[in-house]
N, C-alpha and C positions, 0 to 999 in steps of 0.2 A: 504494500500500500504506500508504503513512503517513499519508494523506488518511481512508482508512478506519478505522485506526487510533484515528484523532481522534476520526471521527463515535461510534464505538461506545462511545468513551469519555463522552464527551458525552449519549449514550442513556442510558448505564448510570446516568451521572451522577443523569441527570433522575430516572430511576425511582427511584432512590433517595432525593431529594429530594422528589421526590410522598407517599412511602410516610411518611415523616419530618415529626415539628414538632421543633422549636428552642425551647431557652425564655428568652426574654431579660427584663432587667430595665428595665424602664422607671421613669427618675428625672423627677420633678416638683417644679422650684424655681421660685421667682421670679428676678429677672433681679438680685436683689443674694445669690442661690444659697444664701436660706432654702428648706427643703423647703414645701410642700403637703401637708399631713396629712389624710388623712383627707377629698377630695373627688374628685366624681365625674366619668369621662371618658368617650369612647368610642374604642375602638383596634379599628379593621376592624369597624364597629357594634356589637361588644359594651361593655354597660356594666359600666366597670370601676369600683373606688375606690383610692386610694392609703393606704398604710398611713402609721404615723406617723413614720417618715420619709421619705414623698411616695413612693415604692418601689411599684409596680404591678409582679406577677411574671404574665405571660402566656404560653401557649404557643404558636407561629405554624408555619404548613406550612413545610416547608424550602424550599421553591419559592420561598418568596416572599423581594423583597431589600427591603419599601419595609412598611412600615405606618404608617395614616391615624388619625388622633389629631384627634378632637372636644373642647372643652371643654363639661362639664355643667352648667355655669352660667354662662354666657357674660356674664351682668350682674355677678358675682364676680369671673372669671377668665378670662384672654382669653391664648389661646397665642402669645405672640410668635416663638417657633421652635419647629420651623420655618415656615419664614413662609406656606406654603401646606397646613403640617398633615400634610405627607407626607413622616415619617422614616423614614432609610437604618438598616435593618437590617444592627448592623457582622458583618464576617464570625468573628469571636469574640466568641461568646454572654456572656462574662464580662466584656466590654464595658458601659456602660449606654449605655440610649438616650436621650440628655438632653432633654430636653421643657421650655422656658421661657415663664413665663408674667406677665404683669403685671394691678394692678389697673386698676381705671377711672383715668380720669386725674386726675379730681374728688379722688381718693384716693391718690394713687400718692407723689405727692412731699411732702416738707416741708422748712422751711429747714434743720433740724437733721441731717437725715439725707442725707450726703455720698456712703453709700457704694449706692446705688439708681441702678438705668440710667436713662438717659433713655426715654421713650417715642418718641423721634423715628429710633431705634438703626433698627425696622424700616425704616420711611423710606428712611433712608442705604442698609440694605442693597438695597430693591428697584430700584436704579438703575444704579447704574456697576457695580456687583458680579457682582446679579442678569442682566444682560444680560451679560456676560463669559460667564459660565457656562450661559449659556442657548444663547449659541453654542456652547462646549465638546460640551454635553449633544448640539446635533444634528450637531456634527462625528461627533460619538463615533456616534450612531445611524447615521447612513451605513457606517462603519467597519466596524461589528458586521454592519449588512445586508449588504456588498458580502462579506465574510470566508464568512457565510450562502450568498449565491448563488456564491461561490468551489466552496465544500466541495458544494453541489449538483450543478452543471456538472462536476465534477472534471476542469475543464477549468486546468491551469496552465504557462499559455504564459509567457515572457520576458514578452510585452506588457503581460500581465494582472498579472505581477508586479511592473513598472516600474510601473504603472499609479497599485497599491496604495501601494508606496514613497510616489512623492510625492502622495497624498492623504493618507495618515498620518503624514510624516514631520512636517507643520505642527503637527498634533493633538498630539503626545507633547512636542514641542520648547514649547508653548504651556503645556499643562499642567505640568508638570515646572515648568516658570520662571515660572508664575500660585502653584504654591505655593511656594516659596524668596521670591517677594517678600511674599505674604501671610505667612506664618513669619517673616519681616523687619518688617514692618511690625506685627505682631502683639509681638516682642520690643521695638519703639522704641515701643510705648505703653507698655510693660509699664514699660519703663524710666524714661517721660515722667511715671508716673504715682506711679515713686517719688521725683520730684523734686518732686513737687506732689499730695501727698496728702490736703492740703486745697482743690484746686483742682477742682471739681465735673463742668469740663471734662475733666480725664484720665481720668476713670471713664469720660466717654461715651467719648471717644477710645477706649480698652483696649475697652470692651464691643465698639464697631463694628468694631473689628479679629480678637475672638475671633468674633464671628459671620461676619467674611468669610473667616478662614481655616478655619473650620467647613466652610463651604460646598465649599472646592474639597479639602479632606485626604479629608469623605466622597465624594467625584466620586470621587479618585483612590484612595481604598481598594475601592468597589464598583466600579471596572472594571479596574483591575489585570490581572486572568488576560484580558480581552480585548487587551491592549494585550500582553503574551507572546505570544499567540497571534498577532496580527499582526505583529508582530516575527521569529517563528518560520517564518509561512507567507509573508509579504513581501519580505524577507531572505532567507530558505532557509537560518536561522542558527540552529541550538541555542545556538551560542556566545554571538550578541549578547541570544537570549534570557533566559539566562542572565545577563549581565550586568545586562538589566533591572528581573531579579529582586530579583539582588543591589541593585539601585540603590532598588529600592522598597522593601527589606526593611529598610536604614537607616535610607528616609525616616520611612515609617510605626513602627519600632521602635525605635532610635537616636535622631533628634530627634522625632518626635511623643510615644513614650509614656512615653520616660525624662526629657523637657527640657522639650518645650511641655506637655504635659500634667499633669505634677507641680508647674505653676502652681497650679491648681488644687487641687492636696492640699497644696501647702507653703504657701500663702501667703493664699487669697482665706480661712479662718477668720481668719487672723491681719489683716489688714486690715479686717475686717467687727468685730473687736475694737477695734480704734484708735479706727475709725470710731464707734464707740459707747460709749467710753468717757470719764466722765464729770470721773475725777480728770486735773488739770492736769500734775500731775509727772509721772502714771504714762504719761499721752499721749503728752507728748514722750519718755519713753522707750521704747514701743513706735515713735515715728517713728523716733526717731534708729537704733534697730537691724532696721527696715523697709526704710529709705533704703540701710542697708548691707548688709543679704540681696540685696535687687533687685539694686542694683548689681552685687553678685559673681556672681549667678545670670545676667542680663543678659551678661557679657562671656562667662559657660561658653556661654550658647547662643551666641552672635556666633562664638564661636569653631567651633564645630559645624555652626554655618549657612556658613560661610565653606566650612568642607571639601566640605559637600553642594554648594552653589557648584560646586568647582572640581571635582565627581563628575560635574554634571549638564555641565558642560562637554564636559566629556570625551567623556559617552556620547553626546551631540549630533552632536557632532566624528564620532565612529566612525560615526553610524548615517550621517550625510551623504556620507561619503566614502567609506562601502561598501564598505569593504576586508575582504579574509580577518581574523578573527579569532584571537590567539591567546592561549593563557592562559597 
């Protein structure tokens, strides 16, 4: 009965995501998080332009979780994320969907200008990152399949159950602590970079760190409700799903969009000012009160990170041990 439950829900779901577009915003910066005014792209082959704050507003079928982004002048502008041109549509449209792009390389850098990624950022990420998460991606796709032919068969023996447990149990325990170290590692450039603001290297550093933890926060925000679901149906646990809910609803809202994310609004104008500013006095005094935001901001997230730490612990611990849940 609960099985059917699911399926019908899941139906009704779809149909109403067929019937449905979504309208999301699509942001177009350069990798030092100037906008793109006013140039041309293609998102699911339609040719788009960007207004004059890089802002492309389009409307996508609800079905869909993934949209393909061309660059329209590929000898101007070259999209550096994501790296294969195929962004994660976040599941709140009020969200943007960030699109980063560099020029040629002939043009991209100059000595004076400190605060510009490297172009080598992609690189870094298609290797030790890229392969982490490309495992994840077909872990996850087994999961999603095997859950698929579960709810077909409605066949759910003990066997089938144990079965599930420890194939999934690797996948959740993986992810969960693939992001708390990328969020770690993402705050210790954050923070390396307020000790060397004129040091060329901590910008590449911070960039390749917001693009690796880019990478696994959208994994774990687009499959979320599969990872409940397996939780739910593998377990036999409202309780522990629930719990996971709750674990992800911190992750993703608690430290992603109160902490790591309002890097981004507090901080990269005020750094791209430094960066560019020409009076000597006025410099070191945007440093000196740079060095001391980061810092203070740096120890709130440490401290946050810490907690989510000893969350994801915990629920690790529970799912392993398999115990009755109680609240």
């Amino acid at each position: 009965m609960r099985t059917a439950f699911i399926i019908v829900l899941l139906q009704i779901m779809a149909l109403g995501a067929f019937s449905q577009t979504v309208r999301y915003k699509f942001r177009v910066r350069y990798e030092d998080h100037r906008p793109l005014a006013n140039a041309s792209f293609s998102i699911n082959g339609q040719a788009l332009y960007t207004d004059n704050r890089g802002i492309i507003d389009l409307s996508i079928p609800g079905r869909l979780s993934y949209a393909f982004v061309e660059s329209g002048n590929n000898k101007a502008y070259a999209i550096k994320y994501p790296v294969d041109g195929r962004a994660v549509l976040p599941k709140d449209s009020m969200d943007f969907v960030d699109i980063f792009i560099s020029q040629p390389s002939n043009s991209f850098l100059t000595s004076s200008d400190m605060g510009k990624i490297s172009t080598t950022v992609g690189k870094t990420i298609s290797t030790a990152n890229t392969a982490l998460m490309k495992q994840l991606e077909e872990q996850h796709r087994r999961i999603y399949d095997s859950l698929v032919a579960l709810f077909k068969t409605n066949v759910m023996d003990d066997a089938r159950l144990a079965n599930g447990r420890l194939e999934f149990f690797p996948l959740i325990s993986h992810t969960l602590n693939h992001y708390l170290n990328e969020a770690r590692d993402l705050n210790d450039a954050f923070s390396a970079l307020g000790a060397a603001l004129n040091n060329r290297g901590a910008y590449d550093q911070l960039s390749t760190a917001i693009y690796d933890y880019t990478s696994i926060y959208e994994f774990l925000n687009a499959n979320k409700s599969t990872y409940e679901q397996a939780i739910y149906t593998y377990w036999n646990s409202k309780e522990l799903s629930l719990k996971f809910s709750s674990l992800i609803d911190f992750t993703l809202d608690e430290i992603h969009k109160s902490y790591i994310l309002d890097i981004n609004f507090s901080f990269i104008d005020r750094i791209y000012a430094f960066v560019n500013e020409k009076d000597r006095k006025r410099k070191q005094e945007l440093q000196a009160q740079l060095e001391k935001d980061i810092a203070e901001r740096y120890a709130v997230i440490g401290r946050r990170l810490t907690i989510l730490g000893e969350r994801i612990s915990a629920f690790i611990t529970l799912l392993n041990n398999n115990n009755k849940v109680t609240d």
